[in-house]
N, C-alpha and C positions, 0 to 999 in steps of 0.2 A: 437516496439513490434507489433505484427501483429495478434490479434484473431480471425481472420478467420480460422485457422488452429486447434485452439484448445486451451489452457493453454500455461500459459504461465510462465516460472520461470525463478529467479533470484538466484542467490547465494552472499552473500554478508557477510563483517568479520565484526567482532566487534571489540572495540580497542586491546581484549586480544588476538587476532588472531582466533579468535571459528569464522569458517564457520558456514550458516543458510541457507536453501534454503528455497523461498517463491515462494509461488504464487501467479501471479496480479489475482488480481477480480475486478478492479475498476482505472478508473482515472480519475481525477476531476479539470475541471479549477476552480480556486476562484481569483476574479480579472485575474491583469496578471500572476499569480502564477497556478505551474500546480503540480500536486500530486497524489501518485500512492498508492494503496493502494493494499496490501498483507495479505496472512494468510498464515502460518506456511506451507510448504509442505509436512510434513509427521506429522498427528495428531492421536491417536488411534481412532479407532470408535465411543467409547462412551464418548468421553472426550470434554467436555463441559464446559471449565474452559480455551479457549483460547482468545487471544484480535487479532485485525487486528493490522496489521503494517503499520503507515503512511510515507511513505519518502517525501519529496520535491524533482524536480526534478528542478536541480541548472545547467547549463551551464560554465562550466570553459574550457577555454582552446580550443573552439569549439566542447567540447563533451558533452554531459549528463552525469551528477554526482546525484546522490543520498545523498541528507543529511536528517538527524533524523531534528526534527520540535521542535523546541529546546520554544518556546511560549508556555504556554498553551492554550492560548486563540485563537490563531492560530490554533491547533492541535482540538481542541473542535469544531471551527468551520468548517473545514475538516470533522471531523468526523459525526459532524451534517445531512452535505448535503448527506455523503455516509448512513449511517443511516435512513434515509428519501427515499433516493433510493430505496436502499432494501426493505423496507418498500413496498413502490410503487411497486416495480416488484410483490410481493409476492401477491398480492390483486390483480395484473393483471390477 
């Protein structure tokens, strides 16, 4: 993915087959584990009641794969560092 250009989105299914399109805002190494972090791409304006989406980003096969972050203590700590980020940019 290449943010020089702009935004950046993903499409991705759930097991029941419902497409979701996200957008990256974030990607985070922790250790040697790397993770991408999204928000919903189509949100209403005033709607304030959404969560980021964390994936891991898993290598099978020689491609990147996306899988959900199945720990919670894993996912807490992702979220942490992206959390802190934000944080810091906003006070920038």
């Amino acid at each position: 993915m290449d943010s020089g250009f702009g935004n950046d989105f993903i499409t991705i299914s759930d097991d029941d087959g419902n497409e979701f399109e996200l957008e990256h805002i974030d990607t985070i190494e922790m250790g040697d584990e790397l993770y991408m972090v999204f928000l919903p791409a189509y949100m209403d304006e005033g709607d304030e009641d959404y969560g980021v989406v964390i994936l891991k980003v898993v290598e099978e096969d020689g491609e990147e794969q996306f899988h959900s972050v199945d720990d919670p203590d894993e996912l807490a700590a992702v979220h942490e560092i992206y959390m802190t980020r934000l944080f810091d940019e906003e006070e920038s």
